[in-house]
SEZAVO-915341 format. One record per residue (C-alpha): chain; x, y, z. Coordinates in pm, whole numbers. Example, Ala and Ser with C-alpha at 12.3 -4.5 7.8 and 13.67 -1.06 7.14 Angstrom:
2
(node A; (1230; -450; 780));
(node A; (1367; -106; 714));
//
This chain:
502
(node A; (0; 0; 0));
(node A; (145; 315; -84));
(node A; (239; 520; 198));
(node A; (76; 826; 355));
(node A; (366; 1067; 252));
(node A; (399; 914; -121));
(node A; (67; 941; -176));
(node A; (2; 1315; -35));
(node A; (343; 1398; -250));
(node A; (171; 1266; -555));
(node A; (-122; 1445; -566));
(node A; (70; 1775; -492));
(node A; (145; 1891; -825));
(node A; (274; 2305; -878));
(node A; (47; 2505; -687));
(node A; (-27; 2894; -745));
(node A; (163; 2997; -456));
(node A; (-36; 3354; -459));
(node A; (-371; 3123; -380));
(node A; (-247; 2961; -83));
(node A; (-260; 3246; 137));
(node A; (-601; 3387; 58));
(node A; (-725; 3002; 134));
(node A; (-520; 2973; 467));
(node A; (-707; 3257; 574));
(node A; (-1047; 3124; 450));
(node A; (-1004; 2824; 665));
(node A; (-884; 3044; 976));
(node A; (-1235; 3210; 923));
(node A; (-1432; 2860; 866));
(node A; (-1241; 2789; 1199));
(node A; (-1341; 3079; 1391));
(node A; (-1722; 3035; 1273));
(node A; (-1699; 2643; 1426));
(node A; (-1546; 2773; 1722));
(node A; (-1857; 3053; 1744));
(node A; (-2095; 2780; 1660));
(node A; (-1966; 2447; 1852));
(node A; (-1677; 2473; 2087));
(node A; (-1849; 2453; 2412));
(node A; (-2219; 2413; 2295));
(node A; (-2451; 2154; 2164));
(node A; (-2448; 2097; 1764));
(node A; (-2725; 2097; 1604));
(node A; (-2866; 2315; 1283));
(node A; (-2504; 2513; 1382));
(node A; (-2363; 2168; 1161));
(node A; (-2601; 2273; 836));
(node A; (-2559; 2650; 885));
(node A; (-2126; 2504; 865));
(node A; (-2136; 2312; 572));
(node A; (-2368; 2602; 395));
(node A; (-2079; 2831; 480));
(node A; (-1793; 2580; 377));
(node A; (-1966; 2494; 20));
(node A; (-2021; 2869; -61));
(node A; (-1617; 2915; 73));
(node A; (-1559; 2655; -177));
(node A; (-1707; 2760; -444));
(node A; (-1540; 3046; -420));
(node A; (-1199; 2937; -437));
(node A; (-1320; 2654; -708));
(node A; (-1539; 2831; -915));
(node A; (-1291; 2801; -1252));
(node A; (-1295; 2448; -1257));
(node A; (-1670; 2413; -1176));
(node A; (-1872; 2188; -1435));
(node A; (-2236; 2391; -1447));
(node A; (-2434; 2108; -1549));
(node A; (-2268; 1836; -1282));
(node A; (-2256; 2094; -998));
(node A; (-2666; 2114; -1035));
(node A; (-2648; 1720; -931));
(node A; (-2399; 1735; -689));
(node A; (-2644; 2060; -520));
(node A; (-2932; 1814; -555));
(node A; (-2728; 1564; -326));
(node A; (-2576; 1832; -66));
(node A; (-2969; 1919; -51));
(node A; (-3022; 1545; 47));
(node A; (-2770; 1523; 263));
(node A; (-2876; 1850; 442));
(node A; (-3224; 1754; 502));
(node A; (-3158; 1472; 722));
(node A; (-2908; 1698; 921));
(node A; (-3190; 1959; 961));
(node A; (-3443; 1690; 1076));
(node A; (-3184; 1521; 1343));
(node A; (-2843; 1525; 1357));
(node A; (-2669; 1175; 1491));
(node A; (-2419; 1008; 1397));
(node A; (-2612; 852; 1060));
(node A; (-2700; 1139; 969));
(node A; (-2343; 1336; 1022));
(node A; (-2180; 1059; 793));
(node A; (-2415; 1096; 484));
(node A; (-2408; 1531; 483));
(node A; (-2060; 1455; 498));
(node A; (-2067; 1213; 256));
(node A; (-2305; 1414; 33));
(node A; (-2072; 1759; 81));
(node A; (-1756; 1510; -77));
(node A; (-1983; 1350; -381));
(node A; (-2111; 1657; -459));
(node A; (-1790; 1837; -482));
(node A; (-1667; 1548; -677));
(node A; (-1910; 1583; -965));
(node A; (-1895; 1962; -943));
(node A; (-1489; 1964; -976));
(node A; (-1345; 1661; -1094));
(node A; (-1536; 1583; -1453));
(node A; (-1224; 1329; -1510));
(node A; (-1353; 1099; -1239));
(node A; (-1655; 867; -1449));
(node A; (-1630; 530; -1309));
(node A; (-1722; 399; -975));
(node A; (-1414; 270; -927));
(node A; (-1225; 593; -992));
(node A; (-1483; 776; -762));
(node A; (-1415; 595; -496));
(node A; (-1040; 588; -539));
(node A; (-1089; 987; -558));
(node A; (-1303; 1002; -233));
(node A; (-1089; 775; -41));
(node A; (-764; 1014; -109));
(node A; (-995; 1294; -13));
(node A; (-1075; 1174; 311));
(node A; (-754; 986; 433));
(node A; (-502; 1247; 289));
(node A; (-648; 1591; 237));
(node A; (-642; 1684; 608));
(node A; (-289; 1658; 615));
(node A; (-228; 1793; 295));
(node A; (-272; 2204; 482));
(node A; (29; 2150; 611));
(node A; (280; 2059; 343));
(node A; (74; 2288; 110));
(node A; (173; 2554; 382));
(node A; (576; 2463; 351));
(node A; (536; 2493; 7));
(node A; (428; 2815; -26));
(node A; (695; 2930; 285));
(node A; (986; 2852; 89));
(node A; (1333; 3056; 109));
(node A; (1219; 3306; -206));
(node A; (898; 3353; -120));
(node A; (967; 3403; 259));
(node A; (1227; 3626; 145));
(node A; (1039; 3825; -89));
(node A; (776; 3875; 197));
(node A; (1027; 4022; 390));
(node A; (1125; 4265; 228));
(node A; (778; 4376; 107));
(node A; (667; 4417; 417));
(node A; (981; 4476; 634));
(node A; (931; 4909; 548));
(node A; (571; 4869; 573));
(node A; (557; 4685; 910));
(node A; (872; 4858; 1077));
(node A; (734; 5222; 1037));
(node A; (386; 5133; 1069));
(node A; (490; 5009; 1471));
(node A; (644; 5333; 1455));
(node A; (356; 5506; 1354));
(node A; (121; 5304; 1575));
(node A; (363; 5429; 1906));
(node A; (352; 5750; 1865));
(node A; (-7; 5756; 1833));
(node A; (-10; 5570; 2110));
(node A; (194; 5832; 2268));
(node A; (-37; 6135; 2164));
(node A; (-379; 5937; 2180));
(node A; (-480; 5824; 2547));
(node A; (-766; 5574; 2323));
(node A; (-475; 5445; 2125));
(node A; (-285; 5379; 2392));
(node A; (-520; 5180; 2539));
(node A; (-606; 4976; 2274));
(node A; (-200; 4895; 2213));
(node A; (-255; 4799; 2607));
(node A; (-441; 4504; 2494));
(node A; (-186; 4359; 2309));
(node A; (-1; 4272; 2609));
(node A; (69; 3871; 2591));
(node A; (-53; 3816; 2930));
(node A; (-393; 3952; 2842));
(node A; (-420; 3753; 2500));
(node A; (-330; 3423; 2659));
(node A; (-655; 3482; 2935));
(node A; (-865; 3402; 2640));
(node A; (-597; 3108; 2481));
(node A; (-580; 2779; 2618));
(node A; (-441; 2455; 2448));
(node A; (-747; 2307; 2376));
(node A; (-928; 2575; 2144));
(node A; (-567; 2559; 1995));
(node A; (-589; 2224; 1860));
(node A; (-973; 2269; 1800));
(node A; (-882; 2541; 1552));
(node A; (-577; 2346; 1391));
(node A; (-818; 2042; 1349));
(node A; (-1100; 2265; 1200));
(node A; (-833; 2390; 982));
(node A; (-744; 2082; 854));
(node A; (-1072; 1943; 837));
(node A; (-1210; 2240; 581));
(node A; (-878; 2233; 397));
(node A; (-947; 1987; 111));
(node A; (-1255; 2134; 81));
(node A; (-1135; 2464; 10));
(node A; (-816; 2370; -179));
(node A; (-966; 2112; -404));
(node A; (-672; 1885; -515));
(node A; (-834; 1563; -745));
(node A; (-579; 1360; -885));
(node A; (-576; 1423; -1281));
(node A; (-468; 1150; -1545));
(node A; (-134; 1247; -1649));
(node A; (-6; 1181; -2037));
(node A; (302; 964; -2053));
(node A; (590; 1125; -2157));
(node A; (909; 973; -2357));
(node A; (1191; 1102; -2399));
(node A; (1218; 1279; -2096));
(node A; (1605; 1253; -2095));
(node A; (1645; 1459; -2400));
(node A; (1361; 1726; -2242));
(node A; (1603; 2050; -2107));
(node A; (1647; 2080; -1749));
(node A; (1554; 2418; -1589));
(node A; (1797; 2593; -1399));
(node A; (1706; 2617; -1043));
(node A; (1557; 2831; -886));
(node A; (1726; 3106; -703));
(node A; (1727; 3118; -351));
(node A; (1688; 3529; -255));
(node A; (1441; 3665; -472));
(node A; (1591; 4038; -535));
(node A; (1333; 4340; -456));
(node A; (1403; 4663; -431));
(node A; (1388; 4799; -34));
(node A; (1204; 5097; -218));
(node A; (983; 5005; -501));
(node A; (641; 5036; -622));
(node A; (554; 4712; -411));
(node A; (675; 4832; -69));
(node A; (553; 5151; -115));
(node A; (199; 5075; -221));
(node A; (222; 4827; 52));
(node A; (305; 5127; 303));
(node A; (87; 5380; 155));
(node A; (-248; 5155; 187));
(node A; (-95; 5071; 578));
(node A; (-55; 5384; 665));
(node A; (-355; 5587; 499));
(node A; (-579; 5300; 757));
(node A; (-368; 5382; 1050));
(node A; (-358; 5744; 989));
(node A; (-794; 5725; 957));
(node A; (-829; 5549; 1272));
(node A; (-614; 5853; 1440));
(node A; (-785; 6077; 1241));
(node A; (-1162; 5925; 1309));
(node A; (-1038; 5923; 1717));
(node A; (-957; 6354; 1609));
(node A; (-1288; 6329; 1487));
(node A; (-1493; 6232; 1754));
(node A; (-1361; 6363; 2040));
(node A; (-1161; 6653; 1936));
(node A; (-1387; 6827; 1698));
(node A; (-1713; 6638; 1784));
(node A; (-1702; 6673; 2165));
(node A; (-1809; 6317; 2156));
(node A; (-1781; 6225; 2525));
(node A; (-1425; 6041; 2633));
(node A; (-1380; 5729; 2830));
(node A; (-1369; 5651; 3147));
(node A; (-1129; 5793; 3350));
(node A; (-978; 6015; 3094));
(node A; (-1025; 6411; 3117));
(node A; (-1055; 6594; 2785));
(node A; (-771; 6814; 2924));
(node A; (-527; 6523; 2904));
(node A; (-639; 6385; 2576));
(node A; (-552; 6771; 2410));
(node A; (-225; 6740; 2627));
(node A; (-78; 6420; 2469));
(node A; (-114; 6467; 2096));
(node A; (40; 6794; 1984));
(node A; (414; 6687; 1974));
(node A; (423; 6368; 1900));
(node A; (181; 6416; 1590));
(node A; (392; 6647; 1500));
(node A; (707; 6420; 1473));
(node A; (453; 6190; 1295));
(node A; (371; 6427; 990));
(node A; (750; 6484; 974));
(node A; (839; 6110; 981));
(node A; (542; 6086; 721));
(node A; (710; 6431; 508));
(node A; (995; 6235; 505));
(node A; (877; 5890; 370));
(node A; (684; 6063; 67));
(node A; (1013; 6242; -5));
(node A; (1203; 5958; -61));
(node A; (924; 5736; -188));
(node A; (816; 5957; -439));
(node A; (1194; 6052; -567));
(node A; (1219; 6187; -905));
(node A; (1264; 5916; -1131));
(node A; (1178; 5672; -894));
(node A; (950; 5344; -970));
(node A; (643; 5469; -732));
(node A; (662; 5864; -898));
(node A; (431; 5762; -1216));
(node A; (219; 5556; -1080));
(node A; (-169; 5607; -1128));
(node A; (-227; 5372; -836));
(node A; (49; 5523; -575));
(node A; (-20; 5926; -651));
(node A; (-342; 5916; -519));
(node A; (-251; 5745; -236));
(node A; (20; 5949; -140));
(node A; (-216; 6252; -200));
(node A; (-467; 6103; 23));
(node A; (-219; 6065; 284));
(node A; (-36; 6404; 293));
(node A; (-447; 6549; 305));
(node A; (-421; 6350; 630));
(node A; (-86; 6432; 760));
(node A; (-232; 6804; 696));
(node A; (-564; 6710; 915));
(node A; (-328; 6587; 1172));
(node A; (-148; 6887; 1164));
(node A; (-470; 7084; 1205));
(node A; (-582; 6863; 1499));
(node A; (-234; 6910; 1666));
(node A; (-308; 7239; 1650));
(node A; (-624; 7215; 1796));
(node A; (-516; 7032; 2065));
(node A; (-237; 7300; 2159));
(node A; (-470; 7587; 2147));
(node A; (-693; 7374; 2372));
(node A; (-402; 7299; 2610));
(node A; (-261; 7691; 2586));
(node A; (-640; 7784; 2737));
(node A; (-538; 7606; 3042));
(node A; (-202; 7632; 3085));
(node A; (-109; 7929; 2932));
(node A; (109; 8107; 2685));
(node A; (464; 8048; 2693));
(node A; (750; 8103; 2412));
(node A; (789; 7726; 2316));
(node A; (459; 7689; 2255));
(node A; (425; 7977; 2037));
(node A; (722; 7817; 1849));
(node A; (530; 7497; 1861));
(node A; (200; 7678; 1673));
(node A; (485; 7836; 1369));
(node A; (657; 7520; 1360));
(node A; (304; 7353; 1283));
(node A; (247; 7567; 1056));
(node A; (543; 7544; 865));
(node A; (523; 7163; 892));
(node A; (140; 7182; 742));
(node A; (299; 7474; 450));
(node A; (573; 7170; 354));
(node A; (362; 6915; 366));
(node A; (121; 7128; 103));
(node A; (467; 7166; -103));
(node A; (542; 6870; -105));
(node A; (192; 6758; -277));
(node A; (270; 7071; -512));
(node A; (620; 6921; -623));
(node A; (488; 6576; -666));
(node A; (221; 6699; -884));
(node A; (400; 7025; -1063));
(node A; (656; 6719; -1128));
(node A; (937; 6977; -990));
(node A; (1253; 6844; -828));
(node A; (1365; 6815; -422));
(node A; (1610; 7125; -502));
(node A; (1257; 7303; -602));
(node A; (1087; 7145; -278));
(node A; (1413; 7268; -69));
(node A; (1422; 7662; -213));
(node A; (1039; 7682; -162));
(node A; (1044; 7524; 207));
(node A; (1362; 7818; 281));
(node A; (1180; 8090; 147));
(node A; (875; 8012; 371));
(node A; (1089; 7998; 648));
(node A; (1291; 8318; 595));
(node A; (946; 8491; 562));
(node A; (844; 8382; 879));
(node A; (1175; 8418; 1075));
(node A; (1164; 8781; 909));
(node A; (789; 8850; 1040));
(node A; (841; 8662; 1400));
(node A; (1169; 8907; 1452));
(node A; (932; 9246; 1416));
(node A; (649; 9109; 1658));
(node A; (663; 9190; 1984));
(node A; (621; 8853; 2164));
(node A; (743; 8943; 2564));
(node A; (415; 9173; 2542));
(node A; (193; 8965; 2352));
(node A; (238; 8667; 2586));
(node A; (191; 8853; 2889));
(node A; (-128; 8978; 2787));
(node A; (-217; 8689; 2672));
(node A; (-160; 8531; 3013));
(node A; (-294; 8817; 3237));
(node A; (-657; 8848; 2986));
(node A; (-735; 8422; 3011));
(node A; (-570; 8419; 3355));
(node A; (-840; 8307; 3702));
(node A; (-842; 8626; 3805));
(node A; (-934; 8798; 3509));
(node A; (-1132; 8567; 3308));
(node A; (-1264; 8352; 3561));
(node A; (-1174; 8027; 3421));
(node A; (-834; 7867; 3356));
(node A; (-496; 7901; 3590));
(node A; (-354; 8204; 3809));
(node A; (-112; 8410; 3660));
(node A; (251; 8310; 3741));
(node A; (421; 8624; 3873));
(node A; (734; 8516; 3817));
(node A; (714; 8425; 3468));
(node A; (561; 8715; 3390));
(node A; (806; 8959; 3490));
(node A; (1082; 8690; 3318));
(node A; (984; 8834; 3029));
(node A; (1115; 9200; 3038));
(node A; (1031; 9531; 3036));
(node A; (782; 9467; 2760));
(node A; (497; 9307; 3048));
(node A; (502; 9604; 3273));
(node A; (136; 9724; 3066));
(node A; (20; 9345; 3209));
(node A; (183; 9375; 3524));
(node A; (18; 9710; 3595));
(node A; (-277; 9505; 3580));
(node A; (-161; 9208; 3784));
(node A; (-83; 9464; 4106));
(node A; (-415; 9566; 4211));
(node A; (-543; 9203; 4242));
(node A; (-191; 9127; 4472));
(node A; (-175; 9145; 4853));
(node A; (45; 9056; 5109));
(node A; (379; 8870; 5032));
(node A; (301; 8833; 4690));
(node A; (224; 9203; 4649));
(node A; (550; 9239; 4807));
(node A; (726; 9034; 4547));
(node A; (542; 9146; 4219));
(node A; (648; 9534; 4277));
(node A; (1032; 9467; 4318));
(node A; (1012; 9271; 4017));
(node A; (833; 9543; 3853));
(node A; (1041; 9781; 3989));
(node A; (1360; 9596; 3837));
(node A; (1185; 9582; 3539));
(node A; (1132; 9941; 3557));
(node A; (1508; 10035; 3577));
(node A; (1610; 9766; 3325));
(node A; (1370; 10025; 3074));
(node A; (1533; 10272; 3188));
(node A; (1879; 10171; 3107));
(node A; (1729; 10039; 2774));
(node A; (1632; 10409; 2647));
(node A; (1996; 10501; 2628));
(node A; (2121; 10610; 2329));
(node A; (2370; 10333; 2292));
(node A; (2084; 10084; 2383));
(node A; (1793; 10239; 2217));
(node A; (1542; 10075; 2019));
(node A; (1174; 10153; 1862));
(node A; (997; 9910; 2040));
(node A; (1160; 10026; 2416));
(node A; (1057; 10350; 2299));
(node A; (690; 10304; 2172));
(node A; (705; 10113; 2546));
(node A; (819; 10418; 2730));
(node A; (539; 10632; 2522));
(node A; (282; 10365; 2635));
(node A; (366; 10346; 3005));
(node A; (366; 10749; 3047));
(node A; (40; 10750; 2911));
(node A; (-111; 10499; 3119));
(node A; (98; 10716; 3426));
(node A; (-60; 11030; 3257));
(node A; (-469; 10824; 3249));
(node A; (-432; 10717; 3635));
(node A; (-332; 11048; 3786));
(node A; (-593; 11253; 3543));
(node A; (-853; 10977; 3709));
(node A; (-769; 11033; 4038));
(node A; (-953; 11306; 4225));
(node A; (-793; 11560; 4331));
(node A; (-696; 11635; 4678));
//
């Protein structure tokens, strides 16, 4: 009798490698419907509703080698074979749906089979050897060039995606609780060694019905000595780190996990959608502006090199969009980091890196837009580069003539507690750290003082003072110290004229 191994190694003749993946996961999803419908539960019409589903997941996969007119007798028999499962299901009549679900593939997908003989032969192999046949079938596919070749494909892909998915984890509270879940410890609650061999036999068990593998007559050949031998095949399939593969791979990756981030924006952000649990809105504003921030960067810098002049990925109709779609989104991120920083400045107040943090936002959102102009303009990186610098000198030129020490402290003073109502008290100290150019905001600060930190508030002030002083010097003047000095004697000239007199 020929062996089990011989026998499965006969019938496996070349496969379509490409196939074998899409059907591994069609069985992991017949296997995850019998666990739903009969690990830990009675069986009963959850057997007919199985084979329904496997049939239909065969088809599928079998449709090109259906035969129209047999398939309509092998449904009449599956019908048969059903009833008797619908009416009662024991052992009898387990055997003949199964039964009927093998014949009536059979006639559907294996015309070559006419005799009984042949049949039987056919049905015998399906039943002894197809089970096993998953697994070599599996090996096959997994080979050094094709594991290889899935490396690299998705080495890029996978690598900055986890980098992508940590620092939204980082920015997004939600996120980061959803990466919590990942943890092994928590995955193996729900993971015992039992459902694991359930699934690998249910696996096995809907395998030869998915992957259809009759044995075919072969011709005889002669002369099979003089026939050319192949060369063999290599070992390390070569791809390119960077080509249209990998990046269309990346670009689909990263537009989902970019939508989930942006969806999370979305709700809670814009919409107002209420947070959860435990989680103030406060702190979910807090964590994003940074580190989405070094995201649309990291994503800046991706598209740069992925969509290189010349490259393999820069005329492609299927890639462009894509990397238009994501920019858009790198731009909404942008928008919501934003946001989120205005949101966290009406808190916490104004402070010189975070005004640096809104221009450097914007100038990340401005290159991203360039960078969507160069790709389609079809300009080059030195283009991309002179653009980008003249944006920045602009801005470098208008942040030098406005007057920030002022413009923060009345920022602070007008959103502070004591003014506004809402919000945090005004930090003395900071206030007068930023120069002569808060003493119109301190003025206002002093009346709502007593005590020690009265005390404290008008010897800073009063250094301030001096320091303006010293500043209106002719070797140390300057417009802006002088349009200050104008200010504060008119505001000294407004408080005496209101005073009464004497």
């Amino acid at each position: 009798m020929t062996s089990l191994a011989s026998t499965i190694a006969a019938d496996l003749r070349p496969i379509r490698h490409s196939s074998i993946p899409a059907k591994l996961g069609c069985a992991l999803a017949l296997a995850a419907l019998a666990d739903w419908l009969f690990y830990g539960d009675r069986i009963g019409l959850s057997l007919t509703l199985f084979a329904i589903a496997t049939v239909l997941m065969s088809m599928l996969f079998n449709y090109a080698v259906l035969d129209l007119r047999r398939a309509a007798i092998g449904a009449v028999i599956l019908v048969i074979g059903l009833m008797l499962a619908i009416e009662e299901l024991n052992t009898l009549s387990f055997l003949i749906l199964v039964m009927a679900l093998a014949i009536a593939l059979l006639l559907a997908t294996n015309p070559e089979a006419t005799g009984l003989a042949e049949r039987a032969r056919a049905l015998r192999n399906f039943f002894l050897f197809g089970p096993f046949r998953v697994f070599l079938e599996a090996l096959q596919v997994f080979n050094v060039s094709a594991f290889t070749r899935g490396i690299a494909l998705w080495l890029l892909p996978a690598a900055l995606g986890a980098v992508f998915v940590a620092l939204f984890a980082a920015a997004n509270p939600v996120i980061e609780q959803w990466v919590s879940l990942l943890n092994p410890n928590v995955i193996l609650e729900y993971v015992s060694a039992p459902r694991v061999l359930f699934w690998a036999m249910m696996v096995a068990l809907v395998w030869p019905f998915i992957h259809l593998r009759w044995r075919r007559r072969t011709p005889v050949v002669t002369d099979v000595a003089d026939a050319p031998v192949p060369p063999p095949l290599p070992l390390v399939i070569s791809v390119e780190f960077l080509g249209a593969s990998t990046i269309l791979r990346s670009l689909i990756l990263f537009n989902l996990l970019f939508a989930a981030q942006s969806v999370l924006d979305g709700l809670y952000l814009w919409g107002h959608v209420a947070l959860p649990a435990n989680m103030t809105y406060a702190a979910y504003a807090h964590r994003g502006a940074y580190p989405l921030i070094a995201t649309a960067l990291l994503a800046a810098a991706f598209v740069l090199v992925a969509m290189r002049p010349g490259g393999p990925a820069e005329k492609s109709n299927v890639i462009r969009p894509l990397v238009y779609l994501w920019v858009g989104q790198n731009v909404l991120l942008v928008a919501s980091s934003i946001l989120r920083l205005d949101l966290y400045v009406d808190i916490y107040m104004l402070t010189y890196w975070r005004i640096a943090a809104f221009i450097w936002m914007g100038l990340v959102a401005l290159g991203l837009v360039l960078i969507v102009a160069r790709i389609a303009l079809n300009r080059s990186n030195g283009w991309l580069v002179g653009a980008n610098l003249i944006a920045l000198t602009m801005v470098l030129y208008t942040c030098a003539l406005v007057n920030f020490d002022a413009f923060i402290a009345d920022y602070n003073v007008a959103h502070s507690l004591e003014i506004s109502g809402k919000g945090r008290s005004i930090d003395d100290y900071y206030l007068t750290q930023l120069g002569p150019q808060a003493l119109p905001a301190i003025a206002k600060v002093i009346p709502l003082r007593s005590d020690a930190k009265l005390v404290n508030l008008v010897g800073w002030r009063d250094q301030l003072v001096e320091k303006q002083r010293q500043d209106l010097t002719w070797r140390a003047w300057g417009f802006r110290s002088w349009r200050l000095q104008r200010r504060l004697d008119a505001e000294a000239t407004g408080r005496s004229s209101s005073q009464p007199a004497g």
